[in-house]
C-alpha positions in Angstrom: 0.0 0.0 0.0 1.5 3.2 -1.1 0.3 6.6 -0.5 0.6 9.0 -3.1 0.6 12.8 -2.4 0.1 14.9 -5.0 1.6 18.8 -4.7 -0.5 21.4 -5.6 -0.2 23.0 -9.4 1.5 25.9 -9.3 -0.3 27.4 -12.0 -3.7 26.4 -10.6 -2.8 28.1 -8.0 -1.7 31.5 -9.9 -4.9 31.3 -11.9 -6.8 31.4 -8.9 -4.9 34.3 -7.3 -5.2 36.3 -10.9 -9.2 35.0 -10.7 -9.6 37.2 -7.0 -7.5 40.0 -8.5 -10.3 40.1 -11.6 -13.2 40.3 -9.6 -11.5 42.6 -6.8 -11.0 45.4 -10.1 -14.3 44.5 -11.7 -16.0 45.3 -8.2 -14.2 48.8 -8.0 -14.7 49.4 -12.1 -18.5 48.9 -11.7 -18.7 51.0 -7.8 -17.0 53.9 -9.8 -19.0 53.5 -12.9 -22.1 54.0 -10.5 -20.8 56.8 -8.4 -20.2 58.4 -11.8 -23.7 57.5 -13.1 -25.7 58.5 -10.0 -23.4 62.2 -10.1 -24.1 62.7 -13.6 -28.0 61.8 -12.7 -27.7 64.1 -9.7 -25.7 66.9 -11.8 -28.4 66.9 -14.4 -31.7 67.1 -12.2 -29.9 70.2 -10.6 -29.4 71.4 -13.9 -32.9 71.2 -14.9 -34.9 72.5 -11.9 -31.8 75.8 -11.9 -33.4 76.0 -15.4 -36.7 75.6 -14.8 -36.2 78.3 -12.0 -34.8 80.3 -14.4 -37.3 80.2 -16.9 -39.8 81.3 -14.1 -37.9 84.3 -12.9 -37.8 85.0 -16.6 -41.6 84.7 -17.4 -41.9 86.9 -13.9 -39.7 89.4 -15.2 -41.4 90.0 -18.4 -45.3 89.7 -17.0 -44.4 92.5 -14.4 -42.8 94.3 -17.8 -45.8 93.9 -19.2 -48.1 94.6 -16.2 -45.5 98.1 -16.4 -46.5 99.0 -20.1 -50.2 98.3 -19.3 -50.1 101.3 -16.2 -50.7 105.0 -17.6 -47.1 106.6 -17.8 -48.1 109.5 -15.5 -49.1 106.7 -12.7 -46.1 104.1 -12.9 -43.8 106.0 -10.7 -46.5 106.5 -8.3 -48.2 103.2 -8.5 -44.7 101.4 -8.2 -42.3 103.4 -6.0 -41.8 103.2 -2.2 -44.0 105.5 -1.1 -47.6 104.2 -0.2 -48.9 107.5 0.4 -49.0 109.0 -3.2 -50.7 106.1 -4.5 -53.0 107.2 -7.7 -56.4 106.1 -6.3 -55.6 106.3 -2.5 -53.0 105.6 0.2 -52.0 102.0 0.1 -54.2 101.5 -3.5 -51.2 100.7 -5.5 -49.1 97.4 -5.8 -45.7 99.2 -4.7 -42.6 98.2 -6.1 -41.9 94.5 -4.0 -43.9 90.9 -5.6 -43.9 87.5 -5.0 -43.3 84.7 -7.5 -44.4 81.3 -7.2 -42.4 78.5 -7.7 -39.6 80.1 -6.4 -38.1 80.6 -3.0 -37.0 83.3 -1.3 -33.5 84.1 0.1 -33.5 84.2 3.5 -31.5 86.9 5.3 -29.6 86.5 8.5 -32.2 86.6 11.4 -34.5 84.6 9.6 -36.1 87.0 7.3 -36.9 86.5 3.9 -35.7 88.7 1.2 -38.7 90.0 -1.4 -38.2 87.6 -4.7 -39.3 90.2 -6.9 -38.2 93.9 -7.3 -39.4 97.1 -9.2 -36.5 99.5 -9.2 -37.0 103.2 -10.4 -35.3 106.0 -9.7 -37.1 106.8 -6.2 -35.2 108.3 -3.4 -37.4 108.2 -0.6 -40.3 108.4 -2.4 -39.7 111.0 -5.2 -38.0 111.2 -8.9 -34.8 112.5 -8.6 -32.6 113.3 -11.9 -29.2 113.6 -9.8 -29.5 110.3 -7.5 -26.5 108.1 -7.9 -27.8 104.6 -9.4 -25.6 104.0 -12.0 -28.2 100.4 -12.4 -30.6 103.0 -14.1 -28.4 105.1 -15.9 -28.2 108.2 -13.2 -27.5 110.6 -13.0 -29.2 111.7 -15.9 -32.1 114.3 -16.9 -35.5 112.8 -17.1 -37.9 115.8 -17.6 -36.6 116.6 -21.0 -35.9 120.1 -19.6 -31.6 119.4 -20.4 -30.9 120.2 -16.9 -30.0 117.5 -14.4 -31.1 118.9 -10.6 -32.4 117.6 -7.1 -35.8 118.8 -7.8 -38.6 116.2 -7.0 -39.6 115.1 -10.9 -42.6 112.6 -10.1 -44.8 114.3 -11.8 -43.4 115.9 -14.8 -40.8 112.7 -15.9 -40.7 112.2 -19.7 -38.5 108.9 -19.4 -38.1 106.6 -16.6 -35.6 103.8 -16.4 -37.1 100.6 -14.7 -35.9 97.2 -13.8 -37.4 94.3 -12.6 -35.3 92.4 -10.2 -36.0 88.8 -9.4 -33.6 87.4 -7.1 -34.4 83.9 -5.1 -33.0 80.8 -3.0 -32.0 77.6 -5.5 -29.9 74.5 -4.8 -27.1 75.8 -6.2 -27.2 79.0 -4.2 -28.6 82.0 -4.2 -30.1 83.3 -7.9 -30.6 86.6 -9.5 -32.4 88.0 -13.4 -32.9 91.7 -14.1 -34.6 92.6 -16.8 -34.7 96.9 -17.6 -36.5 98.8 -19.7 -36.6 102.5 -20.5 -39.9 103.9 -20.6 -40.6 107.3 -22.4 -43.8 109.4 -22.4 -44.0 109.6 -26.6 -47.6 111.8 -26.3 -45.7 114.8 -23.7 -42.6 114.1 -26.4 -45.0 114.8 -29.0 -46.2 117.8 -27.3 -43.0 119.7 -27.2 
């Protein structure tokens, strides 16, 4: 009775070891492949709501444009500026120059308050037209009652053209968001008149 022992194949053995090594890279191939799948996945659905919000600050910006043109030119400063008390049919009558939009979220300030998402600006310093304020946004200094002269004088009711622009500014995923949109609007019938 002999007893045979047989010693292991070598190369049975390396094809084993190379088998482990196979699947250990395989494993991390497919775990990146799926960490760059689900970022690219991830990546793209931020992309698309930042671009559906900024579509909707867009169509915001050009309704209150619109809801702008629709206003007699004598009452858009008054109607829109920061002063509740000139309003054209009464005191607090008027929308005033801050609007919400849906869809979109507001930034919130520190202290916890939240920052209007939409924003009229005119050339209003406290409350009045004034030709000599220093808003560069708006083009001013500059002379807005046609009369060539650039002063301090209130102008809210004698204003041939008045630069506007509608400031939409919210909260998105990607931080905080901002679209202006201005405009120039200009009394053509007074124009005419002169």
């Amino acid at each position: 009775m002999a007893l045979a022992f047989s010693l292991p194949d070598a190369r049975g053995a390396a094809r084993r070891g190379i088998t482990m090594i196979e699947i250990t890279i395989s494993i991390l191939i497919l775990t990146v492949a799926a960490y760059i799948l689900s970022s690219t996945i991830s990546a793209s659905l931020s992309h698309a709501l930042s671009k559906r919000e900024q579509a909707t600050a867009v169509e915001a910006a050009m309704n209150t444009m619109e809801t702008l043109r629709a206003t007699p030119f004598i009452d858009l400063f008054t109607s829109y500026n920061t002063n509740p008390a000139d309003d054209p049919l009464g005191p607090g009558t008027a929308p005033g120059p801050l609007f919400d939009v849906q869809g979109l979220d507001a930034i919130i300030e520190p202290g916890g308050i939240a920052r209007p998402i939409g924003t009229i600006v005119m050339p209003d310093v406290n409350g009045i037209v004034r030709e000599d304020a220093d808003l560069p946004d708006l083009g001013l200094p500059r002379d807005l009652s046609g009369d060539m002269v650039i002063d301090a004088a209130d102008h809210s009711n004698d204003y041939l053209v008045l630069p506007v622009i509608v400031r939409i500014e919210w909260r998105s995923r990607l931080g905080p968001r901002e679209f202006e949109m201005s405009t120039m609007f200009v009394d053509l019938q007074k124009e005419n008149e002169q």
